[in-house]
N, C-alpha and C positions, 0 to 999 in steps of 0.2 A: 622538113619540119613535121610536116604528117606521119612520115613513114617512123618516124624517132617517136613517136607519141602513141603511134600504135604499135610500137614495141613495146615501149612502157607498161602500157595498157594492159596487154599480153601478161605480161613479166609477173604483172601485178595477182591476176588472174589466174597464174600455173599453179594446179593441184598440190595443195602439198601430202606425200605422201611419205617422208621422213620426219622423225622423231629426235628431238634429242633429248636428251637428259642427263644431266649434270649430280656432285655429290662429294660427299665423304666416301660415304659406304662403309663408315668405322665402328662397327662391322655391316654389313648386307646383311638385310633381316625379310624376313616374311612381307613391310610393309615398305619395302624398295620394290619387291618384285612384283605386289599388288597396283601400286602404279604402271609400273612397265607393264602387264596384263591388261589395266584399264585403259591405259593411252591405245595400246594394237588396237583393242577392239573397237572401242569408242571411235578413235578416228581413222580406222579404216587405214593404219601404217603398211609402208610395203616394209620399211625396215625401222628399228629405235636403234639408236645410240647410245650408248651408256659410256660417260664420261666422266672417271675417277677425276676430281677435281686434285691440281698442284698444290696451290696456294690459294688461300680465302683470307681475304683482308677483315672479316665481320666473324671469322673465329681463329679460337686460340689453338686448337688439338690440331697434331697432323700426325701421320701416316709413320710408325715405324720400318714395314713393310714397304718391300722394293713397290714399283708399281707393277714388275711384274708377276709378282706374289698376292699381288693386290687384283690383279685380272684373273687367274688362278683361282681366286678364291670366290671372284663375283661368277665367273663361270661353274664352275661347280653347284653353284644354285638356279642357274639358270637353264633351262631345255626348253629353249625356243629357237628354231632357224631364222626368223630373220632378226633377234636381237644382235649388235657386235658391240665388244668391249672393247673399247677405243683406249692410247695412251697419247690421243692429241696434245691433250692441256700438258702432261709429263715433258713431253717429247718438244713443246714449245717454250716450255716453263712460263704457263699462261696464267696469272694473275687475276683476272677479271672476267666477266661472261661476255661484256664487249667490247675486249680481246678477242675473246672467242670468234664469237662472230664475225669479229674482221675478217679474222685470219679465213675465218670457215667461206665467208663472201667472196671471197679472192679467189675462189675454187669452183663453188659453187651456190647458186642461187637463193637467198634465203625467203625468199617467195614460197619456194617450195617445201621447206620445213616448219614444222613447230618447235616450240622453247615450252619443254615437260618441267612443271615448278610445283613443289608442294604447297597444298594453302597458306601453311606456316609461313612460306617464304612470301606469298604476296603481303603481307605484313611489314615485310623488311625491305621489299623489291625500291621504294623509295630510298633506301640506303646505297645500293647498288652501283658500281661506276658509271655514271651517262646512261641513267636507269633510262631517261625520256628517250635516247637514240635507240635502246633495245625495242620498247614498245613501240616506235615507230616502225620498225623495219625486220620484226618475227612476231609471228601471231603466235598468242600463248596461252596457253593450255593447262588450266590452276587445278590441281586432282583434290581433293577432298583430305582433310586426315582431321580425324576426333581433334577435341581440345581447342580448335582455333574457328570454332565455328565465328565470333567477333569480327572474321577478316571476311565473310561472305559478301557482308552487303557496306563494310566500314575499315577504310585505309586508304593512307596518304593519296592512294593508283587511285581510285574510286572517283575520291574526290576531285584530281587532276586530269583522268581521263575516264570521267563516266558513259560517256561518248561513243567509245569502244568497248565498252562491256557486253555481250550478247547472249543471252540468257535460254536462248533456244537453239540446243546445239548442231541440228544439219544446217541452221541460217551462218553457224561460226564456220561450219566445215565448210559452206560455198562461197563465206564471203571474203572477199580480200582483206588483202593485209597493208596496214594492221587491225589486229582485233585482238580481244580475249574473251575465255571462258569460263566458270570454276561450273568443271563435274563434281556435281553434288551427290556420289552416289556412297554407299557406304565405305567406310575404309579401316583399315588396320590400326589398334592402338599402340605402337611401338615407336621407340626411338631409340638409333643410335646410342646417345651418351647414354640415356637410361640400360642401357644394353652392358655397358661399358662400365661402369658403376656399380651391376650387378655382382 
């Protein structure tokens, strides 16, 4: 029983030095790849994931584009060695983020990773499938974006797990999981559908 508890322990405690993050990307703009830039530095990533999302149950547009025209197209904006463009969610026809994370658990350890989410999204993260199983079990990592400054310090997550909010970020970066952040640092005013519209 000791020796199983200080596994746990352990488990709980392992560095996390991967990134993920999730998406449309309908199209990849300037203020996709500002996060991805803010996440590496910020948290000290050995690699990010970029995860063209399948299906999103919380919108209506999707993807004409194969996904692998869709990789193609998020690679050519990107020149960074350790980001990779994943077609996990495609290749699974994953539905949900904790989906994702199962499947991602079953592989490998999510102690050691972060869940990269726009502000906008902690906003809606109470929407989210078995949003309370996600917070419990990946520490997450809120990036900043204009217009949503409301969701800073006020949303559904705040109110049900103010607990875990941690507002000094080497105290997020060493402390176990779970926890959350929002890097409050500047960010890009763009979106997607605005893009798309134009």
């Amino acid at each position: 029983m000791i020796i199983r508890h200080q596994i746990i322990l352990l488990s709980k405690l392992m560095p996390r030095t991967i990134g993920l993050y999730g998406g449309f990307f309908n199209p990849f703009h300037k203020g996709h790849l500002h996060v991805i830039q803010t996440a590496l530095h910020s948290l000290s990533l050995e690699e990010l994931v970029v995860l063209p999302t399948f299906r999103n149950p919380l919108k209506n547009n999707s993807h004409t584009e194969s996904i692998e025209q869709q990789i193609s197209n998020i690679q050519s904006e990107i020149d960074l060695p350790n980001v990779k463009i994943s077609d996990f969610e495609h290749s699974h026809q994953i539905t949900s983020t904790q989906e994702l994370l199962r499947k991602i658990q079953n592989k490998y350890p999510l102690n050691s990773c972060y869940l990269i989410i726009g502000l906008d999204q902690l906003g809606k993260l109470h929407l989210w499938k078995e949003y309370q199983w996600i917070i419990q079990n990946i520490s997450i990592c809120v990036i900043y974006r204009p217009r949503y400054d409301q969701y800073i310090e006020n949303t559904n997550i705040h109110k049900e797990f103010s607990h875990l909010f941690m507002s000094d970020l080497t105290k997020f970066i060493n402390h176990s999981t779970p926890c959350l952040h929002i890097l409050n640092i500047p960010g890009v005013d763009l979106s997607s559908s605005e893009l798309r519209d134009s």
